[in-house]
C-alpha positions in Angstrom: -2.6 -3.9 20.0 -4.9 -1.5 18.9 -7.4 -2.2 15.6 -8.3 -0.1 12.4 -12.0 -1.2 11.3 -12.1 -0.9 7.6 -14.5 0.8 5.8 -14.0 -0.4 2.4 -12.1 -3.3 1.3 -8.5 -1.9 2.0 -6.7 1.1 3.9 -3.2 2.0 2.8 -0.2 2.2 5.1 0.3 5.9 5.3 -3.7 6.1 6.2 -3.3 3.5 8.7 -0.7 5.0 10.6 -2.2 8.3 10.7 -5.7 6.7 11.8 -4.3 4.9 14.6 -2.4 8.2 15.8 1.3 6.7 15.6 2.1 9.8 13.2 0.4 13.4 12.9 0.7 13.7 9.2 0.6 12.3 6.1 4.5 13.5 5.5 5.6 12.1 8.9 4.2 8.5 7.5 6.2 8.8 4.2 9.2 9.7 5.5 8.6 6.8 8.4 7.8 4.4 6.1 10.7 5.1 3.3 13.3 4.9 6.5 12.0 1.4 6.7 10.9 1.9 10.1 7.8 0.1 9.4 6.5 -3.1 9.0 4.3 -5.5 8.0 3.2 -8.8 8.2 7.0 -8.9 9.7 8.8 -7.5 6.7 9.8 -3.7 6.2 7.5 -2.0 3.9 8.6 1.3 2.0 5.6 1.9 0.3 3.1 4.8 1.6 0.3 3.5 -0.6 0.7 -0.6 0.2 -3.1 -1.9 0.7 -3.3 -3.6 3.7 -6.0 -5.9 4.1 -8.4 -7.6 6.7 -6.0 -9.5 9.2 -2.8 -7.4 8.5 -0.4 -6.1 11.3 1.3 -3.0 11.2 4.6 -2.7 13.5 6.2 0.8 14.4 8.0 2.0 16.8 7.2 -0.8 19.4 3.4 0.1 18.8 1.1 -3.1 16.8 -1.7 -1.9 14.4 -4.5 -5.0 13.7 -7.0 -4.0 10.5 -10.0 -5.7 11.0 -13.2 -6.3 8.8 
């Protein structure tokens, strides 16, 4: 599981996923994300601009995203 240190008090999905490298732009994350091929917490997310939050976990494509403080 790889993790995404925050810099501020939030990172949004689409940010996340490019960050960690899962997708090369910010169009490959929207369209990801509005397939509902993402999730988090466990439960499909469609929206690029969710906040995710210290503790989170991003799923995609068998890969695990952990944002961190």
């Amino acid at each position: 599981m790889e993790e995404i240190k925050l810099r501020d008090d939030f990172i949004k999905l689409g940010q996340a996923l490019k960050a960690a490298g899962l997708v090369e732009s910010g169009v490959e994350a929207k369209i990801v994300i509005q397939n509902g091929e993402v999730k988090v917490n466990g439960v499909t997310e469609t929206q690029r601009g969710k906040k995710l939050y210290d503790g989170d976990v991003v799923t995609f494509d068998r890969d695990e995203i952990k944002i961190v403080k």
